[in-house]
Each structure stands twice: as structure tokens, then as C-alpha cells.
C-alpha positions as CSV (number, residue, x, y, z in Angstrom):
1,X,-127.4,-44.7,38.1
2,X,-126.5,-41.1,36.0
3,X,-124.4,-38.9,37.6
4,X,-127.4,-36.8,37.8
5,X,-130.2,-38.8,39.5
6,X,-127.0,-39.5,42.2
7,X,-126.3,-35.8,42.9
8,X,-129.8,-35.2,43.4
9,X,-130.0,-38.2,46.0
10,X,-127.2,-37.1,47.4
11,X,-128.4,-33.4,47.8
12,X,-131.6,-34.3,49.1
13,X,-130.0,-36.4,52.1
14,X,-127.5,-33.7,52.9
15,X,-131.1,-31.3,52.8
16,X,-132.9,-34.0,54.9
17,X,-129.8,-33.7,57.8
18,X,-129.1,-30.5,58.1
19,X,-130.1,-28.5,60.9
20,X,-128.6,-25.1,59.4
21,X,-131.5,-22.5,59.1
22,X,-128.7,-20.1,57.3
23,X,-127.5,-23.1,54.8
24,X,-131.3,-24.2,54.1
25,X,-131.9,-20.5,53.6
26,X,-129.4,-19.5,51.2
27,X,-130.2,-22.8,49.6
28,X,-134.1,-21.9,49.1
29,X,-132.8,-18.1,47.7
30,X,-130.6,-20.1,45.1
31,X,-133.6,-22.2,43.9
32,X,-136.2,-18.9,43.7
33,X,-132.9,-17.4,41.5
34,X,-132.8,-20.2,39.3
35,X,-136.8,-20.1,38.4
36,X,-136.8,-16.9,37.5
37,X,-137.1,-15.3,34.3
38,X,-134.0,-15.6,32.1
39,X,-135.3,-12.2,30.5
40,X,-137.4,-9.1,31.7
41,X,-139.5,-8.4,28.8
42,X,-140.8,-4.9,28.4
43,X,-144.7,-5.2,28.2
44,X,-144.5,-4.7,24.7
45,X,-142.9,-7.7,24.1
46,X,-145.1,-9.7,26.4
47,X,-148.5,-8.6,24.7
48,X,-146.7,-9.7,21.4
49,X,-145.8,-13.1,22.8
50,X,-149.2,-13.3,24.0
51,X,-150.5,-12.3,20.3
52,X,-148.5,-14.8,18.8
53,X,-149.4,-17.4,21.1
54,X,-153.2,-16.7,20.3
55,X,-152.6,-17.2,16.8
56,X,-151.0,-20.2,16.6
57,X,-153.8,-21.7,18.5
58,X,-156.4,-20.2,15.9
59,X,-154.1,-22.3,13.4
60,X,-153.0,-18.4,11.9
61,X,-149.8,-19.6,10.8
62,X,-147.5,-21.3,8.1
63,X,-145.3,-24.0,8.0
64,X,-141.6,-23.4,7.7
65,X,-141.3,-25.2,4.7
66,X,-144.2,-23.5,3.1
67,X,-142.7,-20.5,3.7
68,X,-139.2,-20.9,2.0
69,X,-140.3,-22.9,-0.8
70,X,-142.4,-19.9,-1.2
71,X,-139.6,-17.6,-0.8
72,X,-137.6,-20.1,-3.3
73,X,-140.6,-18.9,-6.1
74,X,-140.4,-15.7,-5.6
75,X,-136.5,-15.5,-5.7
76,X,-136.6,-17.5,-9.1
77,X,-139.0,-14.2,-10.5
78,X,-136.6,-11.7,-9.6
């Protein structure tokens, strides 16, 4: 067994046991801390996020490798 998959068995059983309302509490305030956002994005950058995430499921988009080879022709012009 991963060190891992053993803490989490082991945390789990220490959660089970405990009686603490304070320790389950603080516990509970560090795993709504850890889901949230990494970033606060301004609502600007959310409704571009959202824009881009539309497009790529209209299939508006290119392929990175499109896009330098592209770049590659276009450098060989100048």
C-alpha cells in the first residue's frame, strides 16, 4: 500500500474516533480552504474563460502544431 492510500486510512480512523467538535471543526474549515479557488478572477476574465470554452466545443480552434508550422512559413517570408 502507497504512502498515500495509508495516510488517508489512517486519517479517516483518527476522524471516525474522535469525539472533538473543535478538532472535527477546524478539520472541515481546512477542507472548504483547500477546494477553493486557487485564483479570484475578475468577471472579465471569467466571461473570457467561458468564451473560450464555447469555442472549443464549436471546434473554433487550431491545432498547436498547425499553428507553429504556420508561424515556421511565415518566418521563412520575412
Amino acid at each position: 500500500m502507497d504512502s498515500t492510500s495509508q495516510l488517508k486510512k489512517n486519517l479517516i480512523s483518527r476522524i471516525k474516533e474522535s469525539k472533538d467538535v473543535n478538532f472535527l471543526s477546524a478539520l472541515q474549515t481546512i477542507f472548504d480552504a483547500s477546494e477553493q479557488e486557487l485564483y479570484q478572477l475578475t468577471a472579465e476574465q471569467q466571461s473570457s474563460i467561458e468564451i473560450s470554452r464555447s469555442e472549443l466545443q464549436e471546434g473554433k480552434f487550431r491545432k498547436n502544431d498547425q499553428v507553429i508550422s504556420e508561424l515556421r512559413e511565415w518566418l521563412q517570408k520575412k
